[in-house]
C-alpha positions in Angstrom: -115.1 132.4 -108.9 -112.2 134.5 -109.8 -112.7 137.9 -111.5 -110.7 136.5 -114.4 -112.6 133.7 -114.5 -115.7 135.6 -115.5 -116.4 136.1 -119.3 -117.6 138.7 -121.8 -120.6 136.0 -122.8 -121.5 135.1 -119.1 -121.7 138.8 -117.8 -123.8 139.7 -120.5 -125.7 136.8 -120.2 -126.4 137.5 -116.5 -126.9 141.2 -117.1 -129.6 140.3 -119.4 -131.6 138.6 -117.4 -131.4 141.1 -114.4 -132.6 143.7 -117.1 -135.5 141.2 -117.8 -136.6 140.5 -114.1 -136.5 144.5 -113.9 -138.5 145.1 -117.1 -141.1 142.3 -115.7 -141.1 144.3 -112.3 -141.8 147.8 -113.8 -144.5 146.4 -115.7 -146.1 145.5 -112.9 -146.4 148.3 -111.6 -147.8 150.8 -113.7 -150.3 148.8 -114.2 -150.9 148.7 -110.1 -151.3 152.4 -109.9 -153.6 152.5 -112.8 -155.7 150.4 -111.0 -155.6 152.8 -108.0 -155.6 155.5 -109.7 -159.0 154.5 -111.7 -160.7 153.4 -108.4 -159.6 157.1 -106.9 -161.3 158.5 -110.1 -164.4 156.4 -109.3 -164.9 158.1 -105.8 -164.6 161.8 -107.1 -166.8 161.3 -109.8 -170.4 163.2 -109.9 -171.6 165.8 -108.0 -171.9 166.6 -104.3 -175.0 168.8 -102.9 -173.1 171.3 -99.8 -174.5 174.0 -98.1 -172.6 177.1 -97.8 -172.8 179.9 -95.5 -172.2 183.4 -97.4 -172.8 186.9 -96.7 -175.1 185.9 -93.9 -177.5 183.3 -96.0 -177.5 179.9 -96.8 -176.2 178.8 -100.3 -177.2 175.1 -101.4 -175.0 174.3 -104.9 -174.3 171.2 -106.5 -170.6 171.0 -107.3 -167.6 168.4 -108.5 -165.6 167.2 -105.4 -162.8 169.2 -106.7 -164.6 172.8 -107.3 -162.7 175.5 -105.7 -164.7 178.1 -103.6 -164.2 180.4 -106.4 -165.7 179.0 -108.9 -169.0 178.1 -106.6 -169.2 181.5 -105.9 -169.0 182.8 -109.4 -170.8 179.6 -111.5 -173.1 177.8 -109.1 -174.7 180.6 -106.4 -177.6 182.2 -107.0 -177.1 185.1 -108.0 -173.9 184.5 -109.4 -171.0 186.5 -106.6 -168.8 187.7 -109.4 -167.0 190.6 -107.2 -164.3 187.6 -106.4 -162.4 188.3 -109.1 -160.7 184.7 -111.0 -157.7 186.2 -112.5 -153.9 183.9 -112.5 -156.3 181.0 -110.0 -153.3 179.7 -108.8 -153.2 181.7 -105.8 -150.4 184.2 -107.4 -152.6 187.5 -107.0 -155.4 187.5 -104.6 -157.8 189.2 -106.4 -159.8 186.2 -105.3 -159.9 187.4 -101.4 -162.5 186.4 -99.3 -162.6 185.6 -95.5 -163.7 182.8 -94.1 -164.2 182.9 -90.2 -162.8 186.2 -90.3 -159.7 185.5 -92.5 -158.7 186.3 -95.9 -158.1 183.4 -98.1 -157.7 182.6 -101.4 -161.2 181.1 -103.2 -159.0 179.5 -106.1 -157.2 177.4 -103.3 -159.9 176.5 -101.3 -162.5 173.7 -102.4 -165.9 174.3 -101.9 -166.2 171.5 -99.7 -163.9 173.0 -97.2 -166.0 175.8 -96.6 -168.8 173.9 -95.1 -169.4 175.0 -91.8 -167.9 178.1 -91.7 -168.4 181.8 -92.6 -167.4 183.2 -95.9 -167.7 186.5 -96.7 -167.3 188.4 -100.2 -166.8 192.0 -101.6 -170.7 191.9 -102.2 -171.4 190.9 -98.3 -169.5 194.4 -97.0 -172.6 197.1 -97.8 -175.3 197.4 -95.4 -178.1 198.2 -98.1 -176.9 201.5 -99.9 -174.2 201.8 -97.5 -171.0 201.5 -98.1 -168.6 199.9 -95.8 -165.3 201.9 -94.0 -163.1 200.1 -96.1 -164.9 200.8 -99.1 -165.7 204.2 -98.6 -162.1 205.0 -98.3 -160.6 203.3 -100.4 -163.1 205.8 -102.6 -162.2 208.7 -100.9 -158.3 207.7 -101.3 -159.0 206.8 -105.3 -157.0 203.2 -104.3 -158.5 201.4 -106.9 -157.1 202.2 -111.0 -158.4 199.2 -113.5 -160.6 197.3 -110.3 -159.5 193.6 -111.3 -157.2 193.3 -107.8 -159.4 195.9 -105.8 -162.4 193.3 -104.2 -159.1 191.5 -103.3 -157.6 193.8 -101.1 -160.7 194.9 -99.9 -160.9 192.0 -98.5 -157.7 191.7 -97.1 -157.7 195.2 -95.6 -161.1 194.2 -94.4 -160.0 191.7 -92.5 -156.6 193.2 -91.0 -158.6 196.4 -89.7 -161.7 194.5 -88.5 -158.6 192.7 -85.9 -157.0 195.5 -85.5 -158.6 199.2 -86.4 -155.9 200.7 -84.6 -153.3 198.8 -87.5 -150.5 200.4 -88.7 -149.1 201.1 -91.8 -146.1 198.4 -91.8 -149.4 195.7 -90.3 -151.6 196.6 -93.3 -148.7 196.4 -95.6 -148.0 192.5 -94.5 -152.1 192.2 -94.6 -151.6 192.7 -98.1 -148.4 191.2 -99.0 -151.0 188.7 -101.3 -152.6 190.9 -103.3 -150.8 192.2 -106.3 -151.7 195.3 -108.3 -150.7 195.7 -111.9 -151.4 199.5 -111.9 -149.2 200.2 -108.6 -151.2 201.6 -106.3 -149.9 200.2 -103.0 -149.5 204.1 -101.4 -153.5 204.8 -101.8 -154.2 201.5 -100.8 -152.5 201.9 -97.3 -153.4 205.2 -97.0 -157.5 204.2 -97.4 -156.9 201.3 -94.9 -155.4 203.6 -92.1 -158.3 206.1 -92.9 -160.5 203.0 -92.7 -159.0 202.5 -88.9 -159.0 205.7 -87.6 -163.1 206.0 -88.9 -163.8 202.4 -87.2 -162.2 204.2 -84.2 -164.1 207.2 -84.3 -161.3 209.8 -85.1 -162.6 210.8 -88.4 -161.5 210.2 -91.7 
């Protein structure tokens, strides 16, 4: 067939149908992934029973598939761990530190679930009785700590660079704590209580 020989009427009339096989094709579909989409709601629905491992001592809580690690720690332990500060939970600000085997993470990014088997550790984990811990202690002595929302955070963080590495330096704690934001600005004391915090793990004094 020519292209002149084509008309206005057949063209649309051809169009029209492709437009209808389309619209039959799309409507298939949606309802498809509501289909699989219901049958994935089906599986995470309820509770799951885990047993966590934090501070040292065994933590049974019953939680959605979806909890994250913070809010276990803060809603569903016993006693309630609310030094893991929930403040932006979208893993903006990490006041929400912990460390798990040894490395900080965020709680509002990690889902309960993922911490079975392994370590975790919060602010309220780091005092041995009455005692505080180096990193606590200094960051004390060094006043690095202003409204306290973002301080168990880096804490943490600092706890876990200078625990690796007590001989850290000052550029090393700095990237430790690229994650942790603090509204009031006090970056400087901060450092300055982490290096402290090496040189007393190393026995050179404060």
């Amino acid at each position: 067939m020519s292209r002149k020989s084509i008309s206005r009427r057949s063209f649309l009339k051809g169009a029209s149908g492709v437009a209808a096989g389309g619209a039959i094709a799309a409507s298939a579909k949606p309802t498809s992934a509501k289909a699989e989409s219901s049958r994935a709601v089906e599986k995470l629905a309820g509770t799951i029973e885990l047993e966590l491992s934090i501070n040292g001592a065994k933590q049974r809580v019953k939680v959605e598939p979806r909890t994250t690690l913070l809010n276990a720690l803060r809603v569903h332990c016993e006693p309630p761990l609310t030094g893991t500060k929930l403040v932006c939970d979208e893993g903006a600000c990490g006041a929400c530190t912990v460390l798990i085997d040894g490395e900080p993470r965020y709680a509002c990014l990690t889902l309960a679930a993922d911490a079975v088997g392994r370590e975790v550790r919060t602010v309220e984990g780091l005092m041995r009785g009455d005692e505080l811990s180096p990193v606590q202690e200094a960051f004390w002595e060094h006043d690095a700590q202003m409204c306290g929302f973002c301080t168990p955070g880096f804490v943490m963080s600092v706890t876990g660079c200078i625990e690796r590495n007590p001989a850290a330096t000052h550029d090393e704690v700095r990237a430790a704590c690229a994650g942790n934001v603090c509204r009031c600005g006090t970056y400087p004391h901060v450092f300055e209580a982490a290096l402290a915090a090496g040189r007393r793990i190393r026995g050179e004094g404060k």
